[in-house]
C-alpha positions as MATLAB code, in Angstrom:
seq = 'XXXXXXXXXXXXXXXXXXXXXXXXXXXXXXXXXXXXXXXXXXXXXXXXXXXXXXXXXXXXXXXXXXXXXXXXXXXXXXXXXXXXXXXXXXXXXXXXXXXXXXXXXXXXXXXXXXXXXXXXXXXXXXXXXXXXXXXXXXXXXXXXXXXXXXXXXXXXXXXXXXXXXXXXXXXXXXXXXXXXXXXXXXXXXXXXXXXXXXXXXXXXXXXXXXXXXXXXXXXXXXXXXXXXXXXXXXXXXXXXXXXXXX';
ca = [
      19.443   -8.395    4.815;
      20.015  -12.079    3.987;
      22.246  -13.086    1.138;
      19.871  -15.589    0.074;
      16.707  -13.438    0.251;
      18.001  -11.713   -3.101;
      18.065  -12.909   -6.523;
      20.959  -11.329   -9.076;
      18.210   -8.909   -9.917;
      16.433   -8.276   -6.739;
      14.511   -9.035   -3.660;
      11.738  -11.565   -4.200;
       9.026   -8.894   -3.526;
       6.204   -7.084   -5.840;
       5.202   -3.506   -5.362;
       2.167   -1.779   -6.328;
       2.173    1.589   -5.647;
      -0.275    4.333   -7.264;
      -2.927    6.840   -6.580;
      -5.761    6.342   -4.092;
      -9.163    3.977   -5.131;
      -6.689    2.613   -7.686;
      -7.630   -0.823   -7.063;
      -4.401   -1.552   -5.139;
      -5.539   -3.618   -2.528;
      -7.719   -6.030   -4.267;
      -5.621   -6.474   -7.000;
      -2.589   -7.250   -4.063;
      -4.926   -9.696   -2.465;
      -5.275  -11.081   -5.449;
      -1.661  -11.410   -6.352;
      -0.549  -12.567   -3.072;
      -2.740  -15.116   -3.069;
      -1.716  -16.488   -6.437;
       2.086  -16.477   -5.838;
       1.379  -18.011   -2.207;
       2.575  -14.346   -0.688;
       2.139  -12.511    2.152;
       0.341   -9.274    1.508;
       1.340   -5.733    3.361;
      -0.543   -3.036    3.110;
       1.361   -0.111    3.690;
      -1.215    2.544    3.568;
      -3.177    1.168    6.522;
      -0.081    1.455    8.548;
      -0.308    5.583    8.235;
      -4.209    5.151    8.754;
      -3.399    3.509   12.051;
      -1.518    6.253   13.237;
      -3.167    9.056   11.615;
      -6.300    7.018   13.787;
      -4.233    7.470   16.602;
      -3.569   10.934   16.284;
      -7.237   11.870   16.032;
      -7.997   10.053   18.945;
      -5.048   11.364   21.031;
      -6.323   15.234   19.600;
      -2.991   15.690   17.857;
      -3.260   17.943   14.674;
      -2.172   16.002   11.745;
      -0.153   19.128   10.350;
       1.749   19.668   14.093;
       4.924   17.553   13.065;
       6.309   18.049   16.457;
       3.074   16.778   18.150;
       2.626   13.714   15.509;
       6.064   12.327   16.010;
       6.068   12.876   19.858;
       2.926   10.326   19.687;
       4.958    8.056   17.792;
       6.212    5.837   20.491;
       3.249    5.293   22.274;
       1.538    3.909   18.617;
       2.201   -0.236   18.307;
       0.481   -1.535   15.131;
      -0.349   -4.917   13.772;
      -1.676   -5.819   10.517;
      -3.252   -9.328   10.550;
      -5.025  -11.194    7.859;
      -8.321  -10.480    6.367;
     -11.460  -12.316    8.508;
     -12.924  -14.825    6.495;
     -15.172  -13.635    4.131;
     -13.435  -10.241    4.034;
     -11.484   -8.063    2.022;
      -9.569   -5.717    4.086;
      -6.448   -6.651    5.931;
      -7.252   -6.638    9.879;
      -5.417   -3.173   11.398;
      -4.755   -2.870   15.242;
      -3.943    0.263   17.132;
      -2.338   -0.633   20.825;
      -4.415   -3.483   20.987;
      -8.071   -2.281   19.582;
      -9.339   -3.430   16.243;
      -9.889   -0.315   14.068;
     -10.103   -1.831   10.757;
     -13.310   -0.041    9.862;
     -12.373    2.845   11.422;
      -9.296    3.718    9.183;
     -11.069    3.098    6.200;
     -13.106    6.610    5.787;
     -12.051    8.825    3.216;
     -11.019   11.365    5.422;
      -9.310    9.388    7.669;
      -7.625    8.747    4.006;
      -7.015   12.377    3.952;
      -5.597   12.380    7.122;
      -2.666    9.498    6.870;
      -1.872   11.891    3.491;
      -0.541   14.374    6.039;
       0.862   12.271    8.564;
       2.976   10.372    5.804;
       4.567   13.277    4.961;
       6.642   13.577    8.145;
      10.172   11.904    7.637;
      10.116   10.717   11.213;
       6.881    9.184   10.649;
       8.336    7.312    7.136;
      11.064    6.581    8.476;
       9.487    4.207   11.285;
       6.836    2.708    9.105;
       9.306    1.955    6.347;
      11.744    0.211    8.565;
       8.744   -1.748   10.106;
       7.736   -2.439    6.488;
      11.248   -3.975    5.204;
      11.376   -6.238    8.222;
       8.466   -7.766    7.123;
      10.260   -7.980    3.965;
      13.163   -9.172    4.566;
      12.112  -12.971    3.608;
      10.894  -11.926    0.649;
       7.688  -13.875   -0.936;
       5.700  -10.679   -0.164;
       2.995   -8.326   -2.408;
       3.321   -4.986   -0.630;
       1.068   -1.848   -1.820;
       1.213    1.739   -1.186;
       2.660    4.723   -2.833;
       6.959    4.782   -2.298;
       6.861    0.904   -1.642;
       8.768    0.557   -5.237;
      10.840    4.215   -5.355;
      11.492    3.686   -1.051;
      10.603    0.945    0.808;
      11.373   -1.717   -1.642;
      14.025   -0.151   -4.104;
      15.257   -3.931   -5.077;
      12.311   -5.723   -5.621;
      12.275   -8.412   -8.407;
       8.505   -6.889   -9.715;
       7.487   -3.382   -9.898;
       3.779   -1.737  -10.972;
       2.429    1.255  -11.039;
      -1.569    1.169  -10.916;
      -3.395    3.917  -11.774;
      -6.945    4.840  -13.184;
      -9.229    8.273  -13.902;
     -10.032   10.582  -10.914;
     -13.901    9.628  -11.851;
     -13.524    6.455  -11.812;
     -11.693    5.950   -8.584;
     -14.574    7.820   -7.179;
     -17.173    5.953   -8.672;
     -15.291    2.381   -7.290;
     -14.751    3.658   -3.836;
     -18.417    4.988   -3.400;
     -20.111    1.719   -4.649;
     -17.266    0.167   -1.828;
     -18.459    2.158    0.288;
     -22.421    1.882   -0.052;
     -22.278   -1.669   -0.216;
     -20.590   -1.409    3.412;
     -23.472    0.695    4.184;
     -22.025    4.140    4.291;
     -23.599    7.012    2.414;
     -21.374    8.694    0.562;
     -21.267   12.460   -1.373;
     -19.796   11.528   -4.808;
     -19.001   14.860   -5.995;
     -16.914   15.565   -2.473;
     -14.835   12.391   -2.682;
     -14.470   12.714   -5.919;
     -13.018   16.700   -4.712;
     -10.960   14.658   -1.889;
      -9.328   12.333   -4.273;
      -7.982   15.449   -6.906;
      -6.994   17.252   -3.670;
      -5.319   13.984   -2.225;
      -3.671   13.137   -5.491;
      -2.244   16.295   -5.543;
      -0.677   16.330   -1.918;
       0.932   13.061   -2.288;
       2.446   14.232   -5.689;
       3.566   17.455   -4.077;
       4.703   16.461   -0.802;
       8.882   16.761    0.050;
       9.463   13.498    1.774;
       8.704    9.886   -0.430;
       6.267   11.610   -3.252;
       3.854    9.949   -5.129;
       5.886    8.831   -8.074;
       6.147    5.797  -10.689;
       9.503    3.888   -9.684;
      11.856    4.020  -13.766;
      11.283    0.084  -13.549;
       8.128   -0.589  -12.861;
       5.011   -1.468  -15.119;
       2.529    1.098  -15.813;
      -1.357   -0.235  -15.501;
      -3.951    1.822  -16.235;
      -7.084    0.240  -14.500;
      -9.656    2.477  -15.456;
     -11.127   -0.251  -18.227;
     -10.255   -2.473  -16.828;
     -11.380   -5.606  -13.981;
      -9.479   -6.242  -11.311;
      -8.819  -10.006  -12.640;
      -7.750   -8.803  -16.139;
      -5.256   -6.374  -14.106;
      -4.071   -9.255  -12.025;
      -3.721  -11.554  -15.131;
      -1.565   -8.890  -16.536;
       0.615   -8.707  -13.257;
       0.970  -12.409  -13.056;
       2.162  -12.601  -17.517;
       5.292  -10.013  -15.929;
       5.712  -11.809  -12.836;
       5.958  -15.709  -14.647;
       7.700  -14.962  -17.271;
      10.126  -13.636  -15.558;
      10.665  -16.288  -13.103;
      10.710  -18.587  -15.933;
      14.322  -16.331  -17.409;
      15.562  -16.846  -13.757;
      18.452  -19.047  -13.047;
      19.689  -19.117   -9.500;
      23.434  -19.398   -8.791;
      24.499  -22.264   -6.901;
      23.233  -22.190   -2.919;
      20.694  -19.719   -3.918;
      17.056  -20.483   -2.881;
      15.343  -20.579   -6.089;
      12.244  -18.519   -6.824;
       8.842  -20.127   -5.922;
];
């Protein structure tokens, strides 16, 4: 990693990690675009290959199986289309954005993230793209794991029933008809594994900021991001040959 890609406190990168239907990726669009960042969405990443093993007939639980697949899964994340608000996710080529964006393909990545090998090669594709720095990235271990250094840390999180009651208005308005009660199930039950889970667990990093969406608007959330993130910069001074923060 780059010398000048760190500050004496960090690497110029924000993480927001919680809980599923948290509000995560809005509020990192959001951010991103503020700052002048480059958003990564983690999570999509382990839809894309949890996509990939459904498609290729591996069971999710079959660790051997999964990671024997690996190799043969390239993924790209591109940009939102205009007018959008999902980042653009590629599986050897195909466009599967809508595709990874079920809840139980949700369910699904949940399993497949919990395979080291699996982590391991997502989270060394992730810090490439980090490397620069001047990047929002969003998941669950991007603080605690992927991005241990990172200048700006938050934790999002928000009620069970209201998670729900956000994704399935999401997912209506995209058309989809949707059994409240059972997502509502998936997201305790999904909660749960990523909590539980050996490898990278769902956990709050000791530095970050703790958010609690659930009365909250995804622009008063972002305002509060952006009070921690500015006021900071504006204690920053950077040693001589350092490139300041933008």
């Amino acid at each position: 990693m780059s010398k000048q890609t760190r500050s004496r406190t960090g690497l110029r990168v924000v993480t927001i990690d919680g809980p599923s239907g948290g509000g995560k990726s809005t509020v990192s669009r959001k951010v991103a675009a503020e700052l002048g960042y480059t958003y990564l969405d983690t999570g999509a990443m382990y839809r894309a290959v949890a996509f990939g093993c459904e498609q290729a007939g591996v069971d999710v639980e079959n660790e051997t199986a999964v990671v024997a697949l690996l190799d043969k899964l390239h993924i790209k994340l591109l940009p939102a289309a205009s007018g959008g608000d999902d980042v653009r996710v590629f599986l050897n080529g195909e466009d599967i954005s809508t595709a990874v964006r079920t809840p139980e393909m949700g369910m699904l990545a949940s399993k497949v993230s919990a395979f080291q090998p699996v982590r391991s090669k997502l989270t060394a594709m992730q810090q490439e793209m980090g490397e620069s720095g001047n990047l929002v990235a969003e998941g669950r271990d991007t603080g605690t794991i992927v991005f241990p250094d990172a200048l700006w840390k938050f934790y999002l999180d928000a009620a069970p029933e209201e998670r729900a009651r956000r994704r399935v208005e999401q997912l209506r308005q995209k058309g989809q008809q949707v059994d409240e009660g059972a997502l509502l199930a998936q997201i305790i039950k999904r909660d749960q594994d990523d909590r539980e889970r050996t490898i990278a667990p769902l956990t709050k990093a000791e530095d970050a900021v703790l958010i609690d969406s659930s009365r909250l608007s995804a622009d008063e959330v972002v305002a509060r991001m952006l009070k921690v993130i500015r006021k900071q910069k504006k204690r920053y001074h950077p040693p001589p040959g350092m490139i300041p923060l933008l």
